[in-house]
N, C-alpha and C positions, 0 to 999 in steps of 0.2 A: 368229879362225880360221874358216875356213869348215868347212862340216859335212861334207863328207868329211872335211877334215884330223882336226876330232875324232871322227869315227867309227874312223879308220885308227890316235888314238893310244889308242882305248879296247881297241879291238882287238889292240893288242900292251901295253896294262898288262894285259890279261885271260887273255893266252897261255898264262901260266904252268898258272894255274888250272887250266887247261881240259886243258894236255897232262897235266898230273900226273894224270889225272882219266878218263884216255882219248877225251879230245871230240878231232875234226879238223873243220877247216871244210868244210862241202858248198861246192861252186861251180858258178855257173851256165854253163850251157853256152856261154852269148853271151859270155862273161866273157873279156876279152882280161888276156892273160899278164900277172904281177904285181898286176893290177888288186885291188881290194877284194873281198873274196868276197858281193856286196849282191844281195840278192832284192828286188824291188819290188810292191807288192799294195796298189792303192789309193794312198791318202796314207800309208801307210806303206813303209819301207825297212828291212828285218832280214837276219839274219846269221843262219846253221843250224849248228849243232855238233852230230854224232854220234858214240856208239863205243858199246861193250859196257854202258854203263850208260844207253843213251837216249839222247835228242835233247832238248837244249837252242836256244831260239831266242831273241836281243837284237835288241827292236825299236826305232826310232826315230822316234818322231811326237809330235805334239800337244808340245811341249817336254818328250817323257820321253823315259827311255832303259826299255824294258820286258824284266826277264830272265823269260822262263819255260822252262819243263820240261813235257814228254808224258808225259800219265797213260797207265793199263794202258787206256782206254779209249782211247788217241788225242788226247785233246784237249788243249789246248795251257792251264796253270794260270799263274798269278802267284808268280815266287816273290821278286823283287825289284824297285818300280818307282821311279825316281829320275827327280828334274827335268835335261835337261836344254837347254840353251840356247847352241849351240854359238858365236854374235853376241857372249855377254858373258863366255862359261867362258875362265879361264884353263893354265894349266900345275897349277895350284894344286887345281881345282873336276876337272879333268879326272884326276890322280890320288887323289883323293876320291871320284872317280865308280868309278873300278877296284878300290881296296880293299872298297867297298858289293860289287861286281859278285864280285871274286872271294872273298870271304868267305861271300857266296852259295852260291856254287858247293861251296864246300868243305864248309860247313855240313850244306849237301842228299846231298851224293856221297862225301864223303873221313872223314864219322863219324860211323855211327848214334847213339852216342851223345848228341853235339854237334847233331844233328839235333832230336834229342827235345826238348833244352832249349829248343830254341826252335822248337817246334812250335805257337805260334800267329801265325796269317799277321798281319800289319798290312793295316788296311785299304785297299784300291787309291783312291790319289788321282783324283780328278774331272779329264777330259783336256779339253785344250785347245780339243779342238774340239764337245764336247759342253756348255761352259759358253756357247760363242761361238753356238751355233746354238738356247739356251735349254732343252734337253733337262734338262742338270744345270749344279747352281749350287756354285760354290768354299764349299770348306767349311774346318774350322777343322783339318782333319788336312791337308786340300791345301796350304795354307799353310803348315805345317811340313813337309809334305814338302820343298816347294822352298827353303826356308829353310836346309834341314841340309844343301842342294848347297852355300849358301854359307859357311856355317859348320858345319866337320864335327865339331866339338864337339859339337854339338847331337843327332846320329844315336843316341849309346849314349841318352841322357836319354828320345829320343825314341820308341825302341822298347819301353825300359822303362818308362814311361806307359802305352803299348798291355797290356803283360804284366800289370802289375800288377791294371788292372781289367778287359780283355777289350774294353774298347774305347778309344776314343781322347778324351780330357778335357784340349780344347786351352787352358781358362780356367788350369786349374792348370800346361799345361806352360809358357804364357808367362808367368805370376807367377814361375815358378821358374826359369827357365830360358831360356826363346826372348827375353822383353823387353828384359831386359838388353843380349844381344848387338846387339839392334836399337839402341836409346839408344847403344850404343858406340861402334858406326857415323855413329850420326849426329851427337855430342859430335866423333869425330875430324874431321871436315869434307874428309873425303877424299874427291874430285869422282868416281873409278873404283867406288869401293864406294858412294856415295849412289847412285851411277844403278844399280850391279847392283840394289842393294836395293829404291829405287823400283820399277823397273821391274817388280820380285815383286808388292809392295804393290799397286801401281796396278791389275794386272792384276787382282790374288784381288778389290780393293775392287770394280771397276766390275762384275764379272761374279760377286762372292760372295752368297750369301745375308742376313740383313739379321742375322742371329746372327754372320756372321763380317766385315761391317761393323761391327757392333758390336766385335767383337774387336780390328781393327787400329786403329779411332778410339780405343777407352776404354783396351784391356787395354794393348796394345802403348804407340801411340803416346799416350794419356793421360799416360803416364811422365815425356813432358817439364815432364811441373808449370809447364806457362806459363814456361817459360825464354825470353828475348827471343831471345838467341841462337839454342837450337835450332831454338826456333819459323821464326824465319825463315831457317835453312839446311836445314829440311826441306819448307817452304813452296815453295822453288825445284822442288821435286822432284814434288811431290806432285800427282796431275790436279785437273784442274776439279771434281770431283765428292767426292774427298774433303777438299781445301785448306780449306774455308768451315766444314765439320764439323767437322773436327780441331779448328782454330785453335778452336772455339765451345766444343769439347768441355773445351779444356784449360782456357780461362776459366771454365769451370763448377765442373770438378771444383777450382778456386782458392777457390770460394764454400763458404762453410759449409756448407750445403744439400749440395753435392759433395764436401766434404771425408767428410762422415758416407756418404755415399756408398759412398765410396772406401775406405774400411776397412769397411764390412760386405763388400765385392769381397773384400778382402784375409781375410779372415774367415769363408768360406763355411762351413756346414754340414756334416757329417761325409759324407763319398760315399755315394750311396745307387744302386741299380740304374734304371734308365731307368722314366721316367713322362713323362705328360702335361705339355711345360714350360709351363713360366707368362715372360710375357715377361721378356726380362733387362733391365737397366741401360738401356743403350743404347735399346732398342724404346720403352721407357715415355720415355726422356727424347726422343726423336723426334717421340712421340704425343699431337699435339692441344697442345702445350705446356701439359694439367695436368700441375703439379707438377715441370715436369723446364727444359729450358736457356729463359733469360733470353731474349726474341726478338733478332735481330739490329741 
């Protein structure tokens, strides 16, 4: 679909929300009759909703969709950011994107209560075009961000990671949680879901940090334990830059050496508050080749 289309059906899965709630859309003045009610500012395109409890604004850039809310100062906060991609979302990702959107809303306006409970923000995903310009690097919460567009299983597991320790611990969400669905995906050999998926992957791999390379060659994609199969139907998918790695990584972790490896991963130490990291898995097996993968 093109991205008006999906902005126009985010726009009426979010109506409800919004009119329960007293929001109506602001519209711009140039705005010809029926049209989208779309403000333009930059490389962004958003939507304004006001009434008696504020101003609410849904932006559209960098593949998110961005809900925020006007503080007592004016300024515009994050209260919900979600991937989206309107080239690869379906009918499916697109009312997955509305329930995120309006549950939001409800949360924040419809019951102090239900507010409080979940009164710690998740951390705002790395945007598209700050990874692309080298400012910031794809991180291991960005990656599940865009992940839980495609699989929305993943959202409650994923928020509740954040809760539980105050920040976001994406080695433990995809042991428990995110890897699986990936493997699923890629066991089914379904050509629409390898590319949505790819396409996630490739992007976080080329433009992430070398902690969340590590993440999708070892945590994630490691999992195929050298299966000839999956290997080579993930191979088809995969870019230049992470194909040679993977495929090495998985041979590795088949070695002895890698197997011991691979359960001290699965076995980490009790969670402990943020310190000085020491390189992980991945970095030392990159490094110099002591000690870590076989050369080529």
């Amino acid at each position: 679909m093109t991205q008006n289309d999906a902005i126009s059906k985010v726009y009426a899965g979010i109506g409800a929300a919004l009119s329960e709630n007293g929001f109506s859309a602001r519209t711009p003045e140039s705005a010809e009759k029926d049209a989208l009610p779309l403000f333009t500012e930059g490389d962004s395109t958003y939507m304004e909703f006001t009434g008696e409890k504020g101003t609410v604004r849904l932006t559209f850039s960098d593949a998110q969709a961005a809900l925020l809310y006007e503080d007592d100062a004016g300024s515009f906060q994050n209260l919900s950011v979600n991937y989206f991609d309107a080239e690869s979302f379906d009918e499916r990702d697109i009312k997955s994107l509305c329930n995120e959107l309006s549950d939001s809303i409800r949360t924040k306006y419809s019951s102090k209560k239900a507010a409080k409970s979940k009164s710690n923000k998740m951390p705002t995903p790395v945007s598209r075009s700050a990874a692309k310009n080298g400012t910031q690097s794809y991180d291991g919460n960005t990656l599940a961000n865009r992940l839980t567009g495609m699989y929305p299983d993943l959202k409650e597991p994923y928020r509740a990671n954040y809760e539980k320790y105050g920040e976001f611990l994406a080695d433990e969400f995809f042991m428990d949680y995110g890897t699986a669905r990936v493997i699923g995906t890629i066991k089914s050999r379904d050509k629409q879901s390898l590319s949505k998926l790819f396409k996630i992957l490739n992007d976080i791999y080329e433009n992430g940090s070398s902690d969340t390379q590590g993440l999708i060659a070892v945590t994630i994609l490691g999992e195929m334990n050298n299966d000839p199969q999956m290997c080579e139907t993930a191979a088809e998918y995969m870019c230049d830059d992470m194909r040679d790695i993977v495929l090495l990584v998985n041979k590795y972790l088949q070695t002895p050496k890698g197997k011991r490896a691979k359960e001290q991963m699965k076995n980490p130490p009790a969670y402990k508050p943020k310190k000085e990291k020491k390189p992980g898995m991945f970095a030392q097996m990159m490094a110099g080749g002591q000690g870590g993968m076989p050369p080529m």
